[in-house]
Structures are given as structure tokens and as C-alpha cells.
N, C-alpha and C positions, 0 to 999 in steps of 0.2 A: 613447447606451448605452455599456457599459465593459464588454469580453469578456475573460475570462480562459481560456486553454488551459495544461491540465495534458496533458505527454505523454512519457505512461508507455511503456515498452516493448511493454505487453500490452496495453493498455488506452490510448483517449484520452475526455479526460474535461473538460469546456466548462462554464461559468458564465457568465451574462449578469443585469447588472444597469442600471437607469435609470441616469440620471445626480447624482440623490438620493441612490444607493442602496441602492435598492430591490428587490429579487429580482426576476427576470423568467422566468428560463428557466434549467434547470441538464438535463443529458444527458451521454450514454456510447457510445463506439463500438470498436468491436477496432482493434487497430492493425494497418491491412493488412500491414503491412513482416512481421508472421510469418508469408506465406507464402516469403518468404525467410530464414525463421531463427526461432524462439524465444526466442533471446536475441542480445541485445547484439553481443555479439562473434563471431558466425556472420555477421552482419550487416556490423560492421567491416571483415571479412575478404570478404566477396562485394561491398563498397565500393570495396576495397582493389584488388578483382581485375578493375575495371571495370563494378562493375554503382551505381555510387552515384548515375546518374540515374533508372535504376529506382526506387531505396528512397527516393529523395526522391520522384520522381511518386506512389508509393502514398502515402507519408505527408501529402503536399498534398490528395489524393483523399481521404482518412478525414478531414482536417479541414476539406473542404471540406463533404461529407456532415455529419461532425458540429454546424459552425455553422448549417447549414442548417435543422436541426432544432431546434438554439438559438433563428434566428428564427422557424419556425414556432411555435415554442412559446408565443414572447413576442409573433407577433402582428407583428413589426413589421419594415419593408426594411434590409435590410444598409448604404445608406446613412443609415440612423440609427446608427450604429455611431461614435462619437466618437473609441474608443479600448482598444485588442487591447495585452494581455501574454501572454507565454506561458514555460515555463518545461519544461526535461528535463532527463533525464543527458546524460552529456560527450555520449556517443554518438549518442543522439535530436539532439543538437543541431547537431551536423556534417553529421547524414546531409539534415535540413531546411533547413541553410547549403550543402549539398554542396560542402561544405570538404573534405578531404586528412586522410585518416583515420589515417595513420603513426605520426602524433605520438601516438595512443591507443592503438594495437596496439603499438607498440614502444617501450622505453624512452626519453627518461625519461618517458613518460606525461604530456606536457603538453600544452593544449589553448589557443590562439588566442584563445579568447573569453573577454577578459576583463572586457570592459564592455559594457553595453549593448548590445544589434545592432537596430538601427531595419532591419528586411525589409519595402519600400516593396513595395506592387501591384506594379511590374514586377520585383522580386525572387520574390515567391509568388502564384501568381494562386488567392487565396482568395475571390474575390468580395466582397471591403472595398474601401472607397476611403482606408483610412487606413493607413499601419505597423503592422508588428506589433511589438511591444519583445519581443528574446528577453533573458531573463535572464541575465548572464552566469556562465560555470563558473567553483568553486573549483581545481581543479585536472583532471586527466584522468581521475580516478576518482572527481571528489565533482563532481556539476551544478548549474547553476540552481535545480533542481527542491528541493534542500536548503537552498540561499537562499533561496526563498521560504516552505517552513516555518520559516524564522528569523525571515523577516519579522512571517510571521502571529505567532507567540510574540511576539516583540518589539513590534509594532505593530499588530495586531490587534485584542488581547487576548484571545484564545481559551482561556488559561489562565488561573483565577480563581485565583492564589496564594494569596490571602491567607487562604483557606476549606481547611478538609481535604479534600485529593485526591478528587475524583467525576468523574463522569463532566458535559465542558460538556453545558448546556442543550441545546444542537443535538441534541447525540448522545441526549442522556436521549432525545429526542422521538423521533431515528431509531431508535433499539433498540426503542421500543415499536411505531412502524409499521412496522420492519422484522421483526417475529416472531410467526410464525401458528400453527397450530396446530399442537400435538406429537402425532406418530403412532409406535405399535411399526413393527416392521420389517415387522410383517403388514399395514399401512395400518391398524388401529386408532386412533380418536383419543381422546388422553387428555385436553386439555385445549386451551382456547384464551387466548390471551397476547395480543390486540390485534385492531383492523380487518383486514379484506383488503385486499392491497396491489392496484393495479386498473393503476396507469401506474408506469410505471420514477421518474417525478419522484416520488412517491409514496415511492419505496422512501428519498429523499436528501433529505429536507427540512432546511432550514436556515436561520439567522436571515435573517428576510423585511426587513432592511436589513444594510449595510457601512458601519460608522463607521470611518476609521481611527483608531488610538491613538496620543497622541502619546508616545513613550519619554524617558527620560532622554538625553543624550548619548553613555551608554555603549551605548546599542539594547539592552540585555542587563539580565535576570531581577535584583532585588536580593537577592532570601530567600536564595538559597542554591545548590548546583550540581544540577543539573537537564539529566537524559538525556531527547532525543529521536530518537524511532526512527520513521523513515520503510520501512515493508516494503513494499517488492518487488519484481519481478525482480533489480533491483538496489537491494539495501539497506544504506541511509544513515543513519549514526547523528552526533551530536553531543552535544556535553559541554561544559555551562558551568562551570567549573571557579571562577568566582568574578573570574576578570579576561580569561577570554578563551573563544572557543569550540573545542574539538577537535574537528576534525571528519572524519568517512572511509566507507569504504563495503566491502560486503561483497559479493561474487558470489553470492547465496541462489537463485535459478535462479526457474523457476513458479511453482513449489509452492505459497506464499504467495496467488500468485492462482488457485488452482486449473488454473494452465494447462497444466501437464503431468498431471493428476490423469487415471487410467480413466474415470471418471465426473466429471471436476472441469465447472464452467460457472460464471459470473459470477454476481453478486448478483443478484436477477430470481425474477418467482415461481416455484416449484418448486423454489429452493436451498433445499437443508440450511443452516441456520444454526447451528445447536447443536445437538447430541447430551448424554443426560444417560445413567446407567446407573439404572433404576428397578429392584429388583430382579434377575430374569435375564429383563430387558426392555432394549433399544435404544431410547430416548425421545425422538427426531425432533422439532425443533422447524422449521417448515418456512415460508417467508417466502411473502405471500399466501394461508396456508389451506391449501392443496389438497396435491395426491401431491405428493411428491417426485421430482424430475427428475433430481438432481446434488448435486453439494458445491458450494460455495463455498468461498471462503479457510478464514472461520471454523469453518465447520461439519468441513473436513479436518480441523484442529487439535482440535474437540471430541470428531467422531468418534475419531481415535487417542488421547485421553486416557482416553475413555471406556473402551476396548478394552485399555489397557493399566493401569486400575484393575481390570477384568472379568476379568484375565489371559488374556486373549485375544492382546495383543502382551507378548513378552519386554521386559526392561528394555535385550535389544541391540537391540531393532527387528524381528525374527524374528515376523512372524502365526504361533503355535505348530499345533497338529497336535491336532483333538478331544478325543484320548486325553490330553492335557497337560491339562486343561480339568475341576476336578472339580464346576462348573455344569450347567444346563442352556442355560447360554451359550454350550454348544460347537454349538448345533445354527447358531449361525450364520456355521460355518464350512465351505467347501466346497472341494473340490480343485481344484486348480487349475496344470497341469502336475504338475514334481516336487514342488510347494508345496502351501502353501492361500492363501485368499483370504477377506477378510470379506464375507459377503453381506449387508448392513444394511438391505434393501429389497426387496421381492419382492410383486408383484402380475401383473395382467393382459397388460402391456407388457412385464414383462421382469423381469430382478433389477440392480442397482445392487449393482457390488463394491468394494471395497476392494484392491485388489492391493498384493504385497509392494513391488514400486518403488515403489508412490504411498508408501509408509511410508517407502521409502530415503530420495524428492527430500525429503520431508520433514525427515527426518533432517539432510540436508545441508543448506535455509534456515533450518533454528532453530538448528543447529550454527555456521552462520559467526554469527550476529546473536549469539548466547550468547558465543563468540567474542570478536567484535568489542567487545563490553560491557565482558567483564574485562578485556582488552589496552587501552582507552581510561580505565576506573577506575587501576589498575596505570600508566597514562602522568602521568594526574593526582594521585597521590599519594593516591587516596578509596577508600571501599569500596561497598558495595552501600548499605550503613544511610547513607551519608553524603548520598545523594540525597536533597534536598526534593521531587520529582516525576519521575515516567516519561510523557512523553506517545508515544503509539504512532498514528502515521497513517500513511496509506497503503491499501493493498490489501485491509484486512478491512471498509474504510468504515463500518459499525457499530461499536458498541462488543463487543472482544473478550472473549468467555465469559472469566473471569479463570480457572475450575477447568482450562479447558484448558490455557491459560499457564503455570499449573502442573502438568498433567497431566503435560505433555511436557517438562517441565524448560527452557525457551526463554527466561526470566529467574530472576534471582537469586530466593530467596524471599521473602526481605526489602525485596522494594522492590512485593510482587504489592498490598499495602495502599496506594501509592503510586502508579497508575495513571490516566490522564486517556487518554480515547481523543478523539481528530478526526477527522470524518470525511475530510477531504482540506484536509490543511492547505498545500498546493501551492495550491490555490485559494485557500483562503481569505487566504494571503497575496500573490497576484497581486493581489487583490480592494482590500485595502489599501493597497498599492502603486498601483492605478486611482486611488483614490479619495482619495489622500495628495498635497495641493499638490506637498507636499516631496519627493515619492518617491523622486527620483532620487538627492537630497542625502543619505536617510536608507538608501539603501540603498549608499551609497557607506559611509557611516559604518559601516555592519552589515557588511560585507566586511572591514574594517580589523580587526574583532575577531575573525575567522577565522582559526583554526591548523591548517591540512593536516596528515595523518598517516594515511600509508599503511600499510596493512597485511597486504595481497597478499605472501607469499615470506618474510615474518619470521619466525622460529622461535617468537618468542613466539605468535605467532596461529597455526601449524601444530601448536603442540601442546596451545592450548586448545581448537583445536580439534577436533583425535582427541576428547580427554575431550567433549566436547562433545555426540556425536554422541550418547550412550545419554540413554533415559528416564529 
């Protein structure tokens, strides 16, 4: 069998296939390491100060847990297990090498791993009997985790270029089982959009084999230049510019994944998935059917589009004040300290709010990723219109509402017709990488065409991204 570990800051996220193949088993676990930090660099710094056997023991323990339920899924003993890739940012991958964290908190931000890392049993005791291959980082601010959606691109084939931009097949399938019925904010249901989702494997279905593709020499796209965006916690964007990849990443915090949201939770039934404006109605589209529990990624992002078409949010981010409100859309706003707050859900259990900071973090991960967009177009000489494709993976793992992406102004608009969603192309390019004779050769080759380009402290990214931040 051939295991792939995706490991997010928030989120750890496992694929298991035959040796064919062939699907077996795909799962999801929190990343214990945030009871030491939220992010990244809370983390680095409590690594830094002595605590970096701690944040590796949790994060061995979450992927110990997680494979765990990989095989129970697929049924089958850990020593059938052939062969483990795994893949993070700089910082996930130090803190599970429990390497000397300096080189990432302090300039010049450069990070050790730059090839391959074979972590034998007695380096991780994950309960394999075989290595694990950590991916190795671009630089101290771009990871593994951005190689390997290069891979999937490059050798996957997870992008169908040649056809106008839609959404892959995977996703077509996941957006329909990931989206249940839409309720007002009263629990009314207006309509139903697919099965009930019943098990978490349910919610992430994906093609039931892994062919690798074999690329040209170049590993890279021919149509044209083509941005991909990996969202979350820490979001990684790339740029084929036509002879090389740019590539960098942005500090966008939670938010993306719901993790610092009042009401935010993971994909799972009772997430909000999308929010629509019916009327002066709140139109809940809710994954598995039933009440609503929480946000997810996407459903944040729809709900504040929604809210600030409704004129509910200001164009600065501001949840306005009833009396601003000339709907009967102000009745779902409630006070909340010196503020208000949106109430979008209110039944037997409680109400489900909206609070003004869950708009801020928001504010500030769409702000650096809009950011980071134009300062990498402006590095390559392109514009928005110049893209042949935008593929977005990462933390919304559905295909994302495209009215919210422009709700909130988070991409250019001229590229929203240009949109490919994956559900987790971290995996799916570990996957190929498993399952690619060549892998090693081709993933050497695929590093060769990578061009770092930081953008943390530049004046051109601090002042695209003030603008940035308004709807």
C-alpha cells in the first residue's frame, strides 16, 4: 500500500492507496501542535524556547492517530504499507525533523531540507515498518507541501487544460456530495442539492485510482501562464510564467480554515457550506442535510459575500448597525458589545454568530493571497487576463462558491471564469510521486524550474496590501 501525509498546520490530512492504485482509505485529523499555537510561528518560537520535543511528540501522536484510521478504513495491517510520502511548510517540517528552528524565525529565512528526507522507524515511531520521504522545502517560507501541488499539476494531471476551465471531475463529484440542504437562518428548508453525507470519507471522494502522468522534460504546463493557489494557514501561491515557476507564500492566518472563526469547524456534517442572499433571506446550504453547527472555510467566505451584497457588511469590513440597513435584513443583526454581530442561525440550541473579528481575520487572509497575486503578476511582466488558468487547493477542499470569490473581492475579476478547484492537491501529488517509478528523478527536475520570491517586509506587498483588505 502507498500512504501519503498532507500536514497542514490546522489540519492533518492522509490518503492510502493499493499498490495498483487504487483508493483505499482517505481521512482527517486536527493538528494537536495547536494546542501550542494556531499558527506557525507561535510554534517556531515555543520550538525555539525549548519546547520542540513537545511539538514533535504531538505531531507524531495526530499522525499516528491519523494512519491509524487510514488502516482501519482500508481494512488492512500497517505492515502492508510499502511506501509513506509526506509533505508541509518549512515549519511543519522542522518541527517533525526536530531540526533548529533559527534558520526560519530569523533571517535570512533559510531552511536545511533541501532534498529528500528518508525518517526510518527509529527516527518517527509511526507504527510503519518502512520510511517515510519528507518532501523537501523551496525555501524557508515556501514547503514541500507547494511541491507537491506542482507535482500533482505537472504529473498528475489534475488539470484538464486543454478544455475550458471547470471544475476536475473529483471535485464536480465532491461539491455534489458535499452539499445538503439550504435552510433560512430560521432552520426552514428551502431546497435540497444532493445525498446526506453519512461518514467524513463521504464528504472527500476522489478518483478511485492514481495514474502518474508522465510530463515533458520541462515538468511544467505548455498553454500558457497559469497561477496556483494553495489556501491555508499559510498560503502558497505559484506562477508559471511560461519558462519557470515563481513561487511564495503569504502569512493569511485561520481564517481560511475556519480556525479562528466564533462559530468556525471543519468540513463535516453541520458545516455551512455556502450561503446565498434569497430575497431578505440568509439561504444556508448545509453539508449532510441537517441544522447547521458552524462555518467552514467556504461557507465564511459566502456567508460575508452574502452579507456585504445584503449591505449588511460595509465595503471597509464594518458589520453596520440596523438603522444603516434599509431591508428587512437588519433583523439579523444583533448587538454585540460596542458593535453588532450577524446572527445567521438561530434555533433550539442556540444562535450561530458572525462577529466583527471573524470579518477582520478574514479581511487579512484574502488581503495577503489578493496581495500576493498582484506583486507575483507585476514580478512576471502578466496581468490578470494573461492567465490561462487559476487552480485553488487547499483548505476549502470543495469546489469554492466562485459569487463569494467575488463577493469579497479575493481574486482579480477577470480570471473568476478561469477557476479549477482540487480538492487537496498536496495529496494528490504525493500520490503520483508514490506511484511514479521515476519520482524522485522527476521531482528533482520539478525543483530545477522553481524561482523563490519572498514577499514578507517589500513595500510593493505592504501596499497592495492595505488596498487589499476592503470588499
Amino acid at each position: 500500500m502507498l500512504l501519503a501525509l498532507d500536514l497542514g498546520t490546522t489540519t492533518l490530512v492522509g490518503r492510502m492507496l493499493g499498490n495498483d492504485g487504487v483508493l483505499l482509505a482517505e481521512a482527517r485529523a486536527a493538528n494537536p501542535q495547536r494546542a501550542l499555537g494556531a499558527d506557525i510561528l507561535t510554534r517556531l518560537q515555543h520550538a525555539h524556547e525549548g519546547g520542540g520535543e513537545e511539538l514533535q511528540r504531538l505531531l507524531v501522536a495526530g499522525l499516528r492517530t491519523l494512519i491509524a484510521e487510514l488502516l482501519a478504513q482500508a481494512g488492512r495491517p500497517a505492515g502492508r504499507v510499502s511506501a509513506a510520502a509526506a509533505a508541509g511548510n518549512p515549519g511543519i517540517s522542522h518541527l517533525l525533523c526536530r531540526l533548529p528552528v533559527a534558520g526560519l524565525i530569523f533571517p535570512p529565512h533559510r531552511s536545511p531540507l533541501k532534498e529528500l528526507t528518508m525518517l526510518t522507524p527509529a527516527d518517527l515511531d509511526l507504527d510503519l515498518t518502512v520510511s517515510l520521504q519528507l518532501f523537501p522545502t523551496v525555501t524557508g517560507f515556501v514547503g514541500g507541501d507547494l511541491l507537491a501541488d506542482l507535482y500533482a499539476v505537472t504529473h498528475a494531471n489534475v488539470l484538464n487544460l486543454g478544455s475550458p476551465p471547470r471544475l476536475c471531475a473529483s471535485s464536480e463529484r465532491r461539491e455534489r456530495a458535499s452539499h445538503g440542504s439550504q435552510l433560512t437562518a430560521d432552520g426552514s428548508r428551502i431546497t435540497d442539492h444532493g445525498s446526506p453525507i453519512t461518514a467524513h470519507k463521504d464528504l472527500t471522494p476522489y478518483p478511485s485510482t492514481i495514474t502518474p502522468h508522465v510530463a515533458t522534460r520541462s515538468q511544467s504546463p505548455a498553454l500558457g501562464p497559469l497561477l496556483l493557489l494553495d489556501l491555508g494557514t499559510n498560503a502558497e501561491l505559484a506562477l508559471w510564467n511560461g519558462r519557470r515557476w515563481l513561487v511564495t507564500s503569504a502569512a493569511a492566518g485561520p481564517a481560511f480554515e475556519a480556525g479562528s472563526i466564533t462559530c468556525g469547524m471543519p468540513l463535516a456534517p453541520g458545516a455551512v457550506t455556502d450561503v446565498q442572499l434569497s430575497g431578505d433571506r440568509l439561504a444556508l446550504c448545509v453539508a449532510g442535510g441537517g441544522q447547521p453547527l458552524g462555518l467552514c472555510g467556504s461557507g465564511l467566505l459566502a456567508l460575508v459575500a452574502a452579507a456585504r451584497q445584503g449591505g449588511l457588511i460595509d465595503r471597509g469590513g464594518r458589520i453596520v448597525a440596523p438603522e444603516e440597513v434599509g431591508t428587512n435584513l437588519a433583523r439579523y443583526l444583533v448587538a454585540a458589545g460596542e458593535g453588532w454581530a450577524l446572527c445567521f442561525h438561530r434555533d433550539a440550541r442556540g444562535e450561530l454568530r458572525l462577529a466583527q473579528d471573524d470579518v477582520r481575520q478574514l479581511q487579512l487572509a484574502k488581503g495577503a493571497v489578493r496581495a500576493g497575486i498582484e506583486v507575483l503578476l507585476d514580478r512576471a511582466g502578466l496581468m490578470p487576463a494573461d492567465l490561462v488558468a487559476v487552480c485553488v487547493t487547499g483548505a476549502f477542499g470543495t469546489a469554492l462558491p466562485v459569487a463569494a470569490v467575488k463577493g469579497i473581492a479575493m481574486l482579480p475579476e477577470s480570471v473568476l471564469d478561469k477557476l479549477f478547484f482540487v480538492a487537496n492537491g498536496v495529496l494528490d501529488g504525493l500520490c503520483a510521486y508514490l506511484a511514479d517509478p521515476q519520482g524522485a528523478a522527476h521531482l528533482a527536475a520539478l525543483q530545477a524550474t522553481i524561482q523563490p520570491f519572498p514577499l514578507s517586509g517589500t513595500p510593493a506587498f505592504e501596499q497592495r496590501f492595505l488596498a487589499a483588505l476592503e470588499f
